[in-house]
C-alpha positions in Angstrom: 35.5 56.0 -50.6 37.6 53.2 -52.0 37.0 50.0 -53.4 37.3 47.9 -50.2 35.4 50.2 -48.7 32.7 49.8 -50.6 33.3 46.0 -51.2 32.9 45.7 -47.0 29.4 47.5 -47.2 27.9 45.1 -49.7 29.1 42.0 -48.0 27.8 43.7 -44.6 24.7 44.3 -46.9 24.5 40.7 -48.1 25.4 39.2 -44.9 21.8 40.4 -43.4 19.8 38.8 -46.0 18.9 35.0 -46.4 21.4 34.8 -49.4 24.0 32.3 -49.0 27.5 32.6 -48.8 28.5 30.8 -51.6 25.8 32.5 -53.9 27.4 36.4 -53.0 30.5 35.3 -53.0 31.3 32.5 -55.1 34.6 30.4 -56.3 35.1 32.7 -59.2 34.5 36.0 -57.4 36.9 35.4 -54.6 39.6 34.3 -57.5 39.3 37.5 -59.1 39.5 39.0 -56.2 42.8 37.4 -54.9 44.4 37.9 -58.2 44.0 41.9 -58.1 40.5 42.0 -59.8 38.3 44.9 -58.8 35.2 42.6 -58.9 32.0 44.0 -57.1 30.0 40.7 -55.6 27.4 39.5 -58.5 24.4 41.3 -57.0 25.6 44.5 -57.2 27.8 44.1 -60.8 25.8 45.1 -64.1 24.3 42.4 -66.1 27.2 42.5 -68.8 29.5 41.4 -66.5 27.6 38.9 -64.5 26.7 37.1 -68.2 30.4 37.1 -69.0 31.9 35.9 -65.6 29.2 33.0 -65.7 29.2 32.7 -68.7 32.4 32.7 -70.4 33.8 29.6 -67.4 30.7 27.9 -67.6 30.8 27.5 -71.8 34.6 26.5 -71.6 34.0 23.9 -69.0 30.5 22.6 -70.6 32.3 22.3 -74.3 35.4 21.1 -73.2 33.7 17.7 -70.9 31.4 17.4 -74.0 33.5 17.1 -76.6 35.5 14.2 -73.9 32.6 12.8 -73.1 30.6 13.0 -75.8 31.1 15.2 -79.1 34.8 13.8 -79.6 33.4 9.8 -81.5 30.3 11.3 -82.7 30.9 11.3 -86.8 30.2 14.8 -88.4 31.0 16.4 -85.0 33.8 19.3 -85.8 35.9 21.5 -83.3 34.0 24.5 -84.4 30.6 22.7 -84.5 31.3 22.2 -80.5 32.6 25.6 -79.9 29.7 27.4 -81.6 27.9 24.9 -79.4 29.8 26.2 -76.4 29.4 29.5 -77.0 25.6 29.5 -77.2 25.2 27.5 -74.3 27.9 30.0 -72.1 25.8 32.3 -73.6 22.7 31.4 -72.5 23.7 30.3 -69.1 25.5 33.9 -68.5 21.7 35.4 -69.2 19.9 33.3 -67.1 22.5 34.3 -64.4 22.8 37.7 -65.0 18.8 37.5 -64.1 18.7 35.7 -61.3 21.6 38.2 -59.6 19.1 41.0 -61.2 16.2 39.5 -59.3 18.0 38.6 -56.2 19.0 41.9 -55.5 15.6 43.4 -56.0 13.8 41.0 -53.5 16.0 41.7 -51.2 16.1 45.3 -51.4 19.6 45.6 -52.0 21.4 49.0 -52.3 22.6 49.7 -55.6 26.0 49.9 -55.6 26.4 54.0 -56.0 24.0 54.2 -53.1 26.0 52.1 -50.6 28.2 55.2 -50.4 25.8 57.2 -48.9 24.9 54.9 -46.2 
């Protein structure tokens, strides 16, 4: 079975629960997808890669407006002082994600990704 193959099965999968649209499929995914990315929708990818596709955006674009918005007058406020910061909140942001697709899946009863094959 190839990937699209399987891909179709999941979003059939997610497409009969109450999950929205955006939340299975969201800006990010369908980017990845579009520029030749093998990416399986966030319920069905492992927890690595759901805290590093949430994660890694999400601690770019939270440093980067604070340190325009905020960090950049504040005295004793360094570069790396805001990308430590950055990191720890991309960080934490990618786990809290990675648990919520986690839990998503399971009260849905999603398939698990291996088992969509043998549907």
């Amino acid at each position: 079975m190839t990937f699209d193959d399987h891909y179709q099965l999941a979003m059939t999968e997610l497409q009969g629960t109450e999950i929205l649209r955006d939340n299975y499929a969201p800006p990010l995914h369908k980017l990845l997808l579009r520029l030749g990315f093998s990416m399986r929708p966030p319920h069905y990818a492992s927890m690595p890669v759901n805290m590093l596709t949430t994660g890694i955006p999400f601690g770019i674009l939270w440093s980067g407006l604070m340190w325009l918005f905020v960090w950049e007058d504040q005295i004793g406020m360094t570069v790396s002082i805001a990308l430590w910061a950055g990191f720890f909140a991309g960080m934490l942001f990618g786990i809290g994600m990675a648990i919520y697709y986690r839990a998503a899946a399971r009260k849905h009863g999603l398939s698990s990704w291996t088992q969509l094959a043998m549907k």
